[in-house]
N, CA, C and O of each residue as an XYZ file, in Angstrom:
268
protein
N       0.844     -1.173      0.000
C       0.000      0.000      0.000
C       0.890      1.236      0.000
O       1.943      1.129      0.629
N       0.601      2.530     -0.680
C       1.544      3.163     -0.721
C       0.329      4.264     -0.335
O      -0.839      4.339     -0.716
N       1.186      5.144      0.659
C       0.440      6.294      0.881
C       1.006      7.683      0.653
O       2.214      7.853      0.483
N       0.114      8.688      0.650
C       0.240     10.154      0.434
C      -0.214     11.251      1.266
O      -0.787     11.077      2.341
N       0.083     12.534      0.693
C      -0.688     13.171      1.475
C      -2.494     13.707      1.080
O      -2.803     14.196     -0.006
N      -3.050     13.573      1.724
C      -4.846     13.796      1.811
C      -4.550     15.037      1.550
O      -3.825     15.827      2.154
N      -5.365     15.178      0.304
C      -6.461     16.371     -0.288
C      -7.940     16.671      0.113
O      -8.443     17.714      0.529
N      -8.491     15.438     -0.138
C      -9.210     15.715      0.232
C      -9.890     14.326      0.772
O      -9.418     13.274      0.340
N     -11.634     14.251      2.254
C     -11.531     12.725      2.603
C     -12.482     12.540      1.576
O     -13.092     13.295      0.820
N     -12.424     11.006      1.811
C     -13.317     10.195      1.283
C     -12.474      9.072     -0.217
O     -11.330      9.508     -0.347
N     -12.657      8.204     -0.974
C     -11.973      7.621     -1.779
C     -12.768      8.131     -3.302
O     -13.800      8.670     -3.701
N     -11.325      7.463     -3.859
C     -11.173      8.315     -5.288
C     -10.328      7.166     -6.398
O      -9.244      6.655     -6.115
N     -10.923      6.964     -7.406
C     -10.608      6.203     -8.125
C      -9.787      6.566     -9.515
O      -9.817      7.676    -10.047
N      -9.366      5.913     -9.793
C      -7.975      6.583    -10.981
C      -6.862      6.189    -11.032
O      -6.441      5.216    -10.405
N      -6.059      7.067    -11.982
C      -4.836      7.037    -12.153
C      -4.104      7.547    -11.102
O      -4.537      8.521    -10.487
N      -2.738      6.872    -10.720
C      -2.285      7.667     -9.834
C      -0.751      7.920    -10.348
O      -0.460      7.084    -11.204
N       0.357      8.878    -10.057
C       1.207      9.551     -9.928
C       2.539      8.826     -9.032
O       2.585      9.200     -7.861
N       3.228      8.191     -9.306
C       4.025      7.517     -7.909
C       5.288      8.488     -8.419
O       5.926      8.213     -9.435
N       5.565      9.642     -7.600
C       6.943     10.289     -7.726
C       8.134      9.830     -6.411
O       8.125      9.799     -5.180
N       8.917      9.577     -7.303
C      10.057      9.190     -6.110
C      11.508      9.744     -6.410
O      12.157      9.555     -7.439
N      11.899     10.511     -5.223
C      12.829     11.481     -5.436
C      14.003     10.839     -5.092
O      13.938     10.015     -4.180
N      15.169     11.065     -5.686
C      16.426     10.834     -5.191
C      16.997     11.329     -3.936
O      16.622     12.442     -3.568
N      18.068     10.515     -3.025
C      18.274     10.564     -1.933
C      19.145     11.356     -2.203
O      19.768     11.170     -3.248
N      19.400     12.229     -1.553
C      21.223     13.211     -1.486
C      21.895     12.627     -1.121
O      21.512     11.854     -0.243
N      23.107     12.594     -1.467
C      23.871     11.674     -0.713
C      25.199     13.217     -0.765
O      25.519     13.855     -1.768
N      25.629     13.384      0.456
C      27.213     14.184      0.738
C      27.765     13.510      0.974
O      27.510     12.578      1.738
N      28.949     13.774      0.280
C      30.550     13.120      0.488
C      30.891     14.490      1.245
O      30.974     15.650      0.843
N      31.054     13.898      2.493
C      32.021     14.851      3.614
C      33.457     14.673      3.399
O      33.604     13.699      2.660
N      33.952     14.902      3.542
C      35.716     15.144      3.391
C      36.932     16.457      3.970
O      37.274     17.538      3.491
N      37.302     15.726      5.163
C      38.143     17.248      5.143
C      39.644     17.370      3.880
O      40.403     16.508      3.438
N      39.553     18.660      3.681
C      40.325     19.324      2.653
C      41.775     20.631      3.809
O      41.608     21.210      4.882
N      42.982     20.578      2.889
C      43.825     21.090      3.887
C      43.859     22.647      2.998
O      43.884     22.770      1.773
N      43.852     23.665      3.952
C      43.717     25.200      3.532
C      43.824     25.224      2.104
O      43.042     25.599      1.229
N      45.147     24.662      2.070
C      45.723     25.585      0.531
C      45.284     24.443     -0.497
O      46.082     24.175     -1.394
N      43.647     23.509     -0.408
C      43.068     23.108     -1.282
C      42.209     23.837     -1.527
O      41.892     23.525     -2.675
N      41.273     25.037     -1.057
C      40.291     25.209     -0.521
C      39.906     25.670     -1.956
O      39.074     24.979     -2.544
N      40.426     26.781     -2.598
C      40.634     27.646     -3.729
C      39.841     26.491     -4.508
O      38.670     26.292     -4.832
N      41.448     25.629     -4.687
C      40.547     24.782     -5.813
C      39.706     24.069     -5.551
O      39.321     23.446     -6.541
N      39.044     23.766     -4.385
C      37.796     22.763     -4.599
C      36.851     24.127     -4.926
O      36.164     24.248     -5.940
N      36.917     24.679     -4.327
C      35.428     25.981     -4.654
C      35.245     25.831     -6.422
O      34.228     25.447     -6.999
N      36.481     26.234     -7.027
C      36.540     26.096     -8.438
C      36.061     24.614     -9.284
O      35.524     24.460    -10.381
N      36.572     23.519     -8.120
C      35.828     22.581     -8.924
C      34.136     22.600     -8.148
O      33.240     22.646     -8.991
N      33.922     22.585     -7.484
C      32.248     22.744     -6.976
C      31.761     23.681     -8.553
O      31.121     23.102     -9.430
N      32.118     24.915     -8.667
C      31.663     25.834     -9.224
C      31.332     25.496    -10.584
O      30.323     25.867    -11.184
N      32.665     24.442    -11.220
C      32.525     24.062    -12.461
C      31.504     22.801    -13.060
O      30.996     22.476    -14.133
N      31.551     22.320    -11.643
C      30.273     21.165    -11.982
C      29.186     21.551    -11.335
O      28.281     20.734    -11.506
N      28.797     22.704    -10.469
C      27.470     23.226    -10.779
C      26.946     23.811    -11.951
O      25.817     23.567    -12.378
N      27.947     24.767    -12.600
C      27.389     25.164    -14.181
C      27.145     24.332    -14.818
O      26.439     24.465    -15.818
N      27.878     22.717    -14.267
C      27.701     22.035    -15.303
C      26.430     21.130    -15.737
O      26.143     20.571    -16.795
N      25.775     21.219    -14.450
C      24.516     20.528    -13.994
C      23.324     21.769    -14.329
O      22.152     21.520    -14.609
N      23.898     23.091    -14.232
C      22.621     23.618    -14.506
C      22.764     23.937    -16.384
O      21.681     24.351    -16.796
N      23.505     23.861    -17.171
C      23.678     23.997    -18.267
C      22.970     22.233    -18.951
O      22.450     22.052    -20.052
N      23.084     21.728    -18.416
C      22.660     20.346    -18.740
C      21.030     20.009    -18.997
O      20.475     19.473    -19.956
N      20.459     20.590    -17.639
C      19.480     20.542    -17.476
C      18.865     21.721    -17.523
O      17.685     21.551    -17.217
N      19.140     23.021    -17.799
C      18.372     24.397    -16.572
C      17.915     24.968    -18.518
O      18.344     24.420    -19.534
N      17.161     25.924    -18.463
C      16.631     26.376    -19.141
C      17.427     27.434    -19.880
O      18.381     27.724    -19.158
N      17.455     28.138    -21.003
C      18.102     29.082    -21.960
C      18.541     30.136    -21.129
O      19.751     30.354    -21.084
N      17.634     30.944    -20.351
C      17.868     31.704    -18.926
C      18.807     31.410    -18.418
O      19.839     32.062    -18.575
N      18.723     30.012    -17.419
C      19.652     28.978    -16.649
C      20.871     29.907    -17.023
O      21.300     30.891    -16.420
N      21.379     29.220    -18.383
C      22.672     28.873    -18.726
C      22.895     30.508    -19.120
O      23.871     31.043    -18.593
N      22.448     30.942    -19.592
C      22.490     32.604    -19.528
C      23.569     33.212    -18.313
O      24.657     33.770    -18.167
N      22.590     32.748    -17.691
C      23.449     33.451    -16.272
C      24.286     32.514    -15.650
O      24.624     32.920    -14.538
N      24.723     31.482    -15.920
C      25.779     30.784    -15.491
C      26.907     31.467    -16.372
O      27.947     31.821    -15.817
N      26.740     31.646    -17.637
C      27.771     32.143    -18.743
C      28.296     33.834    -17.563
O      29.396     34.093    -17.075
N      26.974     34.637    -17.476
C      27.390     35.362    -16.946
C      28.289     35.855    -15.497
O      28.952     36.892    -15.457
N      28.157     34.909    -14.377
C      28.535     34.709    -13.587
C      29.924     33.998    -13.309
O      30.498     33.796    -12.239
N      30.246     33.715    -14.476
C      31.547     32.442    -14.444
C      32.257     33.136    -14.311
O      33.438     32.802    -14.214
């Protein structure tokens, strides 16, 4: 049985919707000072890279601009 959240009571027949989201997963890691620079730079480069992938004409607009 899979449940949700109530809209409204009483039962309802149909199609239903099963969305299932991905778990986050962080990789914790300590990093020593004089990495710091470059991890920011790599974070930075594979966030543009995820929103250029997926993000809309806008999106990537302002990733171009911000880089």
């Amino acid at each position: 049985m899979i449940s949700g959240i109530l809209a409204s009571p009483g039962i309802a027949f149909g199609k239903a919707l099963l969305l299932k989201e991905d778990e986050i997963v962080i990789d914790r890691k300590k990093i020593s000072a004089d990495k710091v620079d470059q991890e920011v730079e790599r974070f930075s480069e594979r966030s543009c890279q995820g929103i250029c992938a997926t993000g809309s004409d806008q999106d990537k607009k302002l990733v171009k601009r911000f880089r």
